[in-house]
N, C-alpha and C positions, 0 to 999 in steps of 0.2 A: 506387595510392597513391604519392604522392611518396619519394621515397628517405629522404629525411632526415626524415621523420617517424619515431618508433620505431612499433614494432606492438600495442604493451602495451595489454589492454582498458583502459577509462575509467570508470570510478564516479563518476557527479554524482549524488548527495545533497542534502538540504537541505530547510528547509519549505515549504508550502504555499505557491504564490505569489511563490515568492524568484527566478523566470526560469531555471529547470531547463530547459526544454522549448526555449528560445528558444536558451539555451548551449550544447545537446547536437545542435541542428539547425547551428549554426552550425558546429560544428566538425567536424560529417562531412561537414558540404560544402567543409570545409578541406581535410581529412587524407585521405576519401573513409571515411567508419562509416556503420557500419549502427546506427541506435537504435532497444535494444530495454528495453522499460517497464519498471519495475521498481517499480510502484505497482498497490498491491493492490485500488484500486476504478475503474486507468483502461481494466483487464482487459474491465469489463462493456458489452455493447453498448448495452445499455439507458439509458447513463448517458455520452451524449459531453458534451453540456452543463453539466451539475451539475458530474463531475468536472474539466472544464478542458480533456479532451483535446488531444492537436497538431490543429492546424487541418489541412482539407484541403488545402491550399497547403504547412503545414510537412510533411505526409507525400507529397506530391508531389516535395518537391525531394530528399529523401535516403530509404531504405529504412527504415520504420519495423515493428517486430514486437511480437507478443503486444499489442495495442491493439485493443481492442474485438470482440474475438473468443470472448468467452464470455456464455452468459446468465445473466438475473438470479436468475435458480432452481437456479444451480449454488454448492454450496458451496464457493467456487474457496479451496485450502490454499496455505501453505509449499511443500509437497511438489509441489504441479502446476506450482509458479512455478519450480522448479527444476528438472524433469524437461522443462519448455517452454524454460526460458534454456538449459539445456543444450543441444537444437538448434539454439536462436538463434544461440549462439554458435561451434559450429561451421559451422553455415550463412554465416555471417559470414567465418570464416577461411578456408572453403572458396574464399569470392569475393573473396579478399583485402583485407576491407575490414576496419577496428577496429572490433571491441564495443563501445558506447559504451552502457554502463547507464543509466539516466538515474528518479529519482525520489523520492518521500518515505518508502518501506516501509524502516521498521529494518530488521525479521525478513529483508525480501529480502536487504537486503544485507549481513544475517550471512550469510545463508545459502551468498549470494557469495564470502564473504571468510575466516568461519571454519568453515562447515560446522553444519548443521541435527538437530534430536535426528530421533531415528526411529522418529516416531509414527505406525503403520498410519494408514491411511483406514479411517474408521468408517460400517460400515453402515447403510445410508438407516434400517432398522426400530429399530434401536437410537435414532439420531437423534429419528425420530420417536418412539419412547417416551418418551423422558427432557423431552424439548420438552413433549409432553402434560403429565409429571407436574407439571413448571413450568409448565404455563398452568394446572392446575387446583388443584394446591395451592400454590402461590406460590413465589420464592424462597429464603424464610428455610425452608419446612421442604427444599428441595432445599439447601439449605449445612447443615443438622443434617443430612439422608441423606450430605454425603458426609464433614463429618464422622467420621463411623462407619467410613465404605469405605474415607475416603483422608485422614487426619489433618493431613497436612502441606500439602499442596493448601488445604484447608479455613483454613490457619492463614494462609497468606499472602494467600490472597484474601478483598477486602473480601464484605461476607453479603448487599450488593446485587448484586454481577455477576453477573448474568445468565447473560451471554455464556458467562464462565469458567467459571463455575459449574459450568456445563450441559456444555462442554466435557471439562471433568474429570471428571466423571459416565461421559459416556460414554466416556469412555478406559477407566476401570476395567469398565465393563461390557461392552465391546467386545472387551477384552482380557485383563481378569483380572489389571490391572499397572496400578500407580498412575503417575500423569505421570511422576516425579521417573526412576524406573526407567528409562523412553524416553530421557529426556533425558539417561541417560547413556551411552546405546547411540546417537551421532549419526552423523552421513555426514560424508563430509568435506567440504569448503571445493569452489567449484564453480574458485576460481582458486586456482593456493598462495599462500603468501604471497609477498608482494615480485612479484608478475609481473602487478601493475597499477597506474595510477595513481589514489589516490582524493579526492575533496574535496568537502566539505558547503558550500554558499553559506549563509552568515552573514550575511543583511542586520540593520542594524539595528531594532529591535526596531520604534518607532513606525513608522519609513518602511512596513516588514510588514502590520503590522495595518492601516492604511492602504490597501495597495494588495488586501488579505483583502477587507475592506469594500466598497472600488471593483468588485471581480472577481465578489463574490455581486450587486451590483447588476447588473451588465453580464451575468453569466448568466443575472438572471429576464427582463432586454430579450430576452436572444438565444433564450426560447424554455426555461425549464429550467421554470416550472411545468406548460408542455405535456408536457414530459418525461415528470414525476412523476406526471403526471395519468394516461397510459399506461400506468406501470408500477404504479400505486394498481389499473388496472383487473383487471392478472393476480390479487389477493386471494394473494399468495405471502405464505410464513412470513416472521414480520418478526422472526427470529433473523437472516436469511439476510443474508452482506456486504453484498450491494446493498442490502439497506433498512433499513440503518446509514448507510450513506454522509452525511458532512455536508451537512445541507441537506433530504435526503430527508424523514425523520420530521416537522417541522414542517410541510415542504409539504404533506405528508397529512392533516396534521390541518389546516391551512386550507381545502384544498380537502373537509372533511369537515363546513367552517364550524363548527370548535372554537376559531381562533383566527382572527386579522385576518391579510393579507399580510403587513402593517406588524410582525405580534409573531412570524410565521414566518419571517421575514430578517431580524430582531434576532437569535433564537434560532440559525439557521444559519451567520450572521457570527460569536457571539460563542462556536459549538459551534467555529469553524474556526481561531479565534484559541488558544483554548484545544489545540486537536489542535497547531497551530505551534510552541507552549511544548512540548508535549509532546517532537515533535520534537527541539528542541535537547536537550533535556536529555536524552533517549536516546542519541541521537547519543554526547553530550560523554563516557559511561557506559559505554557499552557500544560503541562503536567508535574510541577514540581515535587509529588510524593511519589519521585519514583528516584533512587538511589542511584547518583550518576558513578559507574565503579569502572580501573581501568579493566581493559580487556583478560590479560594476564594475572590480574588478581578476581575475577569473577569466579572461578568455579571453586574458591576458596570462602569469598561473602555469600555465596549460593549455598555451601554446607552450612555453614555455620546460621544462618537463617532459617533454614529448615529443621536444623535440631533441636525437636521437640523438649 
């Protein structure tokens, strides 16, 4: 690594689509980093297409890590992203090269920056029970059961989440301690504070949505409802991240001939537009020391931060 670079790892942030991937290659082939993922569905092997992954040419030119190395049937946590970035990162410094984090995952990169609550991993038989109870009696009676078990969980989330729902259920049943509890027992920050530099890319809102729409079209050219079609075949639980991922569900139900192409990449565009919103506003909330810079001007506040 050049002298006059400083060595402090890198946080790119930012939503869906904003040229993360493109700004985080560029600059480990400046400074000499290693980029490692920090998005929680570009983890799955099953999903290079859909979710956008770095191309084979951008993981050729610099050292790319935790990128498509897990399957679609693992329920990848917080907890595994951390205990994985945590090698990454020393593996990084052992080679003398910068961390260079790079993605759209809030939770990762609190988990990064302030440290994650310390919620066990929940056993596959519990998982599957609570999933059963929700597929056969629906969700509204699993938010009255948890309700009952865990008051305050039940109160902030909405009586359709699923996802949550189910989550919280099985916390208390896995453990015997409702979320809030975990969440006050966390681990600490994987960096301290001040011992990195961070920045969300901030593009303008329509240019976004724009190049969102461009990018769901150019992944069903490049081969993303062959993807789905693949992963349609494994019949995996469709709680499970990967068959959440945007884009997935619709394709399923096209290729299930429930809907048209045409209404499953409206729906996938306009699920991914909405996750970007989501993004900023997390972002703005919950991690406000991270430097919200436009796209076009980042790889110019990236030098100049780095110079020691």
């Amino acid at each position: 690594m050049t002298s006059f670079w400083d060595d402090k790892p890198v946080l790119i942030a930012g939503p869906t689509a904003s040229g993360k991937s493109a700004l985080a290659v560029h600059l480990a082939e400046k400074i000499g980093g290693t980029v490692i993922n920090t998005d929680s569905m570009q983890v799955y092997a099953d999903l290079r297409v859909l979710t956008a992954r770095p191309s084979l040419d951008e993981e050729a030119r610099v050292p790319h890590r935790l990128y498509g190395h897990v399957d679609a049937a693992v329920n990848y946590s917080a907890g595994s992203f951390v205990s994985e970035a945590t090698a990454a990162l020393a593996e990084a410094r052992a080679q003398s090269r910068v961390p260079i984090f790079v993605g759209g995952t809030g939770l990762y990169f609190k988990a990064i920056a302030r440290g994650l609550s310390a919620v066990p991993q929940i056993p596959a038989e519990v998982r599957e029970a609570v999933r059963g109870r929700l597929e056969r009696n629906g969700v509204e009676a699993l938010h009255a059961e948890l309700a009952q078990r865990d008051p305050m969980s039940a109160a902030r989330l909405k009586p359709r989440d699923r996802t949550r729902i189910a989550r919280a259920l099985e916390v208390v049943e896995a453990t015997g301690r409702v979320l809030t509890d975990w969440h006050s027992e966390g681990q600490p920050p994987l960096l301290p504070p001040g011992q990195f530099h961070a920045l969300f890319l901030a593009p303008e809102r329509e240019a976004l949505y724009a190049r969102i729409d461009a990018r769901f079209q150019a992944m069903l050219k490049a081969g993303a409802l062959d993807e789905i079609a693949q992963l349609a075949a494994r019949q995996l639980d469709p709680l499970l991240p990967a068959m959440k991922a945007h884009g997935v569900p619709p394709l399923m139900k096209h290729l299930k001939g429930e809907i048209t192409l045409d209404d499953a990449a409206e729906i996938g565009r306009a699920d991914t537009r909405h996750y970007a919103k989501r993004q900023f506003t997390w972002f703005r909330h919950q991690l406000p020391e991270f430097a919200w810079v436009k796209p076009e001007e980042a790889r110019g506040w990236l030098e100049q931060e780095l110079r020691s």
